[in-house]
MARKEPA-838889 format. One record per residue (C-alpha): residue in one letter; x, y, z. Coordinates in steps of 0.02 Angstrom, whole numbers, padded with zeros to 5 digits, always signed. Example, Ala and Ser with C-alpha at 12.3 -4.5 7.8 and 13.67 -1.06 7.14 Angstrom:
a+00615-00225+00390 s+00684-00053+00357 
This chain:
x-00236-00050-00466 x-00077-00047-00572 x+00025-00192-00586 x+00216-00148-00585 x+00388-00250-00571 x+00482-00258-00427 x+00635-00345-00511 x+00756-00442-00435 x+00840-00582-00547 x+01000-00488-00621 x+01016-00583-00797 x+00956-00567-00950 x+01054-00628-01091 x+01202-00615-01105 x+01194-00489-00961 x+01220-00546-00787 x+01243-00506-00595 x+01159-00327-00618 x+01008-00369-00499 x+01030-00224-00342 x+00960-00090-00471 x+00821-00185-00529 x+00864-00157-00700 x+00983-00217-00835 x+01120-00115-00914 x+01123-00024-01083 x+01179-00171-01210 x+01035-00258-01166 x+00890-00148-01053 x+00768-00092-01238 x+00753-00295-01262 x+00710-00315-01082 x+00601-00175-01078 x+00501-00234-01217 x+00493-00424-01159 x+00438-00322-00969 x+00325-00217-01042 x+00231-00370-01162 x+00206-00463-01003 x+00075-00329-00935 x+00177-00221-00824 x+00122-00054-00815 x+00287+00032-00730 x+00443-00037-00627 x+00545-00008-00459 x+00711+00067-00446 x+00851+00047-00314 x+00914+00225-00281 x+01085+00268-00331 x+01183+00417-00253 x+01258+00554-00345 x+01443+00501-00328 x+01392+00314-00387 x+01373+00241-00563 x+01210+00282-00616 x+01172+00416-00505 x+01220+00590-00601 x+01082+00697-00652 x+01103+00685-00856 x+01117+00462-00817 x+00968+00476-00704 x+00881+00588-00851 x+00920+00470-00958 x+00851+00315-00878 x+00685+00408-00863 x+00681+00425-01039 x+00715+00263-01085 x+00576+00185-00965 x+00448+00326-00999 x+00456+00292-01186 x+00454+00104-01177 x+00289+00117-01057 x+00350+00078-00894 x+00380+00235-00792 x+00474+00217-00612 x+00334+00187-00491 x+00446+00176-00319 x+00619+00198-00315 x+00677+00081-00139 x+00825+00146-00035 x+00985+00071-00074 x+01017-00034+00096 x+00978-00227+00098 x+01087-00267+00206 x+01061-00162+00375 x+00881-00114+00315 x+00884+00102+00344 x+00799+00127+00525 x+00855+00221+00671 x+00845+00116+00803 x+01045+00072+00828 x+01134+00241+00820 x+01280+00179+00751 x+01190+00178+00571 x+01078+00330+00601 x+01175+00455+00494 x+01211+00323+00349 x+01034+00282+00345 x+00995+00437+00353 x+01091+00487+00194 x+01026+00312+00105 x+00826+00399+00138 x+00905+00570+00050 x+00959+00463-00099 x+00797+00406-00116 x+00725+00574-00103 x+00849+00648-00205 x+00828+00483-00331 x+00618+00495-00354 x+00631+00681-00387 x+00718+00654-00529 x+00662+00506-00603 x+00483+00546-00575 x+00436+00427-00442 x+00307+00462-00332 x+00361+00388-00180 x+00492+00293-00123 x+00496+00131-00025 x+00594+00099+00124 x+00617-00013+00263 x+00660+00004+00458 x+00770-00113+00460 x+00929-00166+00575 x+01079-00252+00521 x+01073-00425+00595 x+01252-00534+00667 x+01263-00693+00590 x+01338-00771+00739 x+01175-00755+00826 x+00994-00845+00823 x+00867-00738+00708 x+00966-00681+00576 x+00881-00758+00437 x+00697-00827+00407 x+00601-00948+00478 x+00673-00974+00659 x+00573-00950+00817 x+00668-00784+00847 x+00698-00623+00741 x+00830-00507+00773 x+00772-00348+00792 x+00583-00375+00801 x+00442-00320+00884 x+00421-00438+00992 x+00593-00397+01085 x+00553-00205+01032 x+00569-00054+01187 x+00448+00066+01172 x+00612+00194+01122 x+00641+00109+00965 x+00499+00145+00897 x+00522+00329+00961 x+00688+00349+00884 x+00629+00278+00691 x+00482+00422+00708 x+00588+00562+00768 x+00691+00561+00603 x+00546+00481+00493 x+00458+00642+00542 x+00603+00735+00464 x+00617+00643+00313 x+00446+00643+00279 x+00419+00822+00296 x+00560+00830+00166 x+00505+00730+00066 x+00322+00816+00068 x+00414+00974-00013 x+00459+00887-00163 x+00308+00819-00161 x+00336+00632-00125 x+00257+00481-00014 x+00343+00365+00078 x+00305+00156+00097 x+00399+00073+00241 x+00408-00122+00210 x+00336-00253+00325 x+00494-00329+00343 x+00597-00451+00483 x+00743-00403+00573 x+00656-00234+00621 x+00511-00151+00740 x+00389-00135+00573 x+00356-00335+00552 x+00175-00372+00598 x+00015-00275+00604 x+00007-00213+00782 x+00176-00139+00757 x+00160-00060+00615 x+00006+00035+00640 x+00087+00092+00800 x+00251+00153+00719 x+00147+00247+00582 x+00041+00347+00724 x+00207+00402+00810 x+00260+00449+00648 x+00103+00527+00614 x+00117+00612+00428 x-00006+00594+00297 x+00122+00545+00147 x+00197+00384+00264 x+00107+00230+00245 x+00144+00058+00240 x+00202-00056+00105 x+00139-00223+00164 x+00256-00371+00086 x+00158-00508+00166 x+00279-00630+00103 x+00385-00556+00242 x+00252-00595+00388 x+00235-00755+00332 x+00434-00788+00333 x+00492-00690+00475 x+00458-00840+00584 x+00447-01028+00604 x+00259-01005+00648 x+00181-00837+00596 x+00127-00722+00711 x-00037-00695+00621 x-00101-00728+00437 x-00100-00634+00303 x-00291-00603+00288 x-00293-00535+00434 x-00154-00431+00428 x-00217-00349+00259 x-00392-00304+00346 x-00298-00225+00477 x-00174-00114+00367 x-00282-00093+00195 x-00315+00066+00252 x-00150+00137+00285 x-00080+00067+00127 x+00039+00166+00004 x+00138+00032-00091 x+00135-00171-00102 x+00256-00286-00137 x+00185-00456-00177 x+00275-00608-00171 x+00212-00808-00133 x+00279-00927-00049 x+00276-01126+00001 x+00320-01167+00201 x+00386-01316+00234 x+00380-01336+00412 x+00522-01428+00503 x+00423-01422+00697 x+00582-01546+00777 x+00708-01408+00719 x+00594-01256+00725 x+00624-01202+00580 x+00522-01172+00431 x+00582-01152+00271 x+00511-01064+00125 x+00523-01078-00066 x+00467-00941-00198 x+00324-00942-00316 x+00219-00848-00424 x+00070-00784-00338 x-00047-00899-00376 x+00040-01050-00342 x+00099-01024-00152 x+00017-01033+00054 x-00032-00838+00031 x-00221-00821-00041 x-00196-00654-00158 x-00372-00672-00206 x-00424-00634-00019 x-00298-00492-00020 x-00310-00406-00143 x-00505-00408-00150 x-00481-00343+00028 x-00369-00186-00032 x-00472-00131-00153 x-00618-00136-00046 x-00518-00045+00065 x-00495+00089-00087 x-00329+00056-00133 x-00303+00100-00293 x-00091+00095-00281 x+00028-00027-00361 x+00025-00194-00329 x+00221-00228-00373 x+00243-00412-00434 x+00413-00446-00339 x+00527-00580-00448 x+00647-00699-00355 x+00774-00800-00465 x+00754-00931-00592 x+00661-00873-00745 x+00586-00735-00654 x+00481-00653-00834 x+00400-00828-00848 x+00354-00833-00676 x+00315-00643-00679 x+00196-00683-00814 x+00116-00814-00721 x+00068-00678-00581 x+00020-00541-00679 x-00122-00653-00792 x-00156-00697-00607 x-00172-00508-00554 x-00254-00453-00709 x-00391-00595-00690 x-00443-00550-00523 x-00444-00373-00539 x-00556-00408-00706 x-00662-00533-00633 
């Protein structure tokens, strides 16, 4: 497997606030790259940019994949743009812009030189209303509220997309991920068979089972034996639950992987078994996210050695 970086922190000195791309700007990106690269990372993940934004003309794009290519750390994934309504079809009030944020991507890989992209199915959550974060006893949008249609209407255009994206030769990784119909093993298997095209498969961010709720709806181990197979991508993130059971609530702090609830041992001895031999992207989440990146890559690099 190839151990990649998800990036998420948005500083680097003196640079800060530049964390939606996943990568720093100019003035400082060759130190950053180096410092990435010495950790043990083997490639990163983009955010997609559209043509009409900053960063997303052809020669910029070009550019970018020069940079990263020469300093050893090709884009692996590039993720659609959307974290805030997630880019499924389910509510057709976001169907066309979600659409266009999937062409981005598209669009995006080609030219950088990804080889798939990473999505979610995601639907934009009200704040007013139980569910909208992690860790309650409800979920908006999930699958256990789910009509049979919604998971009709995210195939009908995944179909589309992915036979687009087929022609220029790309795979798509839809997230495990709360707040939409592709959040726990059952569904997610189930959503990939309606969709039913050989370059869609799952990225499974198990950090995002284990969150969705107050009390997961399975574990992790057993959600990895169940998807291994159908794996394209990973995100891999740990976490610590603190569980309030008087409130409900749970509530969950970040770590690196070896020092949180989720056993990446078990998992990801249990993908390659499986025969994945994809990325296993090393997702950062605030603080002094290289240390802690570090941390989880000697973690990786033991296991997959030992």
């Amino acid at each position: 497997m190839r151990i990649t970086y998800a990036a998420r922190r948005g500083s680097y000195y003196p640079s800060q606030g530049w964390g939606a791309k996943g990568i720093p700007p100019k003035d400082v990106r060759q130190e950053w790259l180096a410092e990435v690269r010495a950790i043990g990372f083997e490639g990163l993940e983009i955010t997609a940019s559209a043509a009409n934004e900053p960063g997303g003309g052809e020669a910029e794009i070009a550019e970018l994949r020069r940079e990263i290519e020469d300093a050893g750390l090709p884009c692996v994934a590039v993720r659609t743009a959307s974290r805030v309504t997630g880019a499924g079809f389910v509510n057709p009030r976001h169907v066309a812009r979600h659409r266009e944020l999937h062409l981005d991507a598209i669009r995006y890989a080609r030219l950088i030189g990804a080889p798939l992209y990473a999505t979610t199915l995601g639907t934009q959550v009200d704040p007013r209303l139980p569910g909208d974060g992690h860790g309650e006893p409800t979920s908006q949008h999930g699958s256990r509220e789910a009509r049979a249609d919604d998971f009709e209407r995210n195939a009908r255009v995944m179909r589309e997309l992915a036979d687009i994206a087929a022609d220029a030769g790309l795979e798509i990784a839809i997230e495990l991920a709360q707040h939409s119909v592709f959040d726990n093993s059952w569904s997610v298997l189930h959503q990939l068979d309606l969709i039913d095209r050989p370059n869609v498969g799952v990225n499974a961010d198990l950090g995002n089972l284990y969150w969705t709720y107050d009390v997961p709806e399975e574990t992790a181990e057993a959600a990895m034996l169940a998807l291994a197979r159908r794996l394209k991508y990973w995100h891999c993130k740990n976490l610590l639950r603190v569980h309030v059971p008087g409130l409900n609530r749970a509530i969950f702090l970040q770590t690196a992987l070896p020092d949180g609830d989720l056993d990446y041992r078990f998992l990801i001895t249990a993908a390659a078994r499986a025969g994945y031999q994809g990325c296993i992207a090393i997702e950062g989440g605030g603080g002094d996210e290289l240390t802690r990146a570090a941390r989880s890559v000697s973690y990786v690099k033991a296991i997959l050695e030992g």
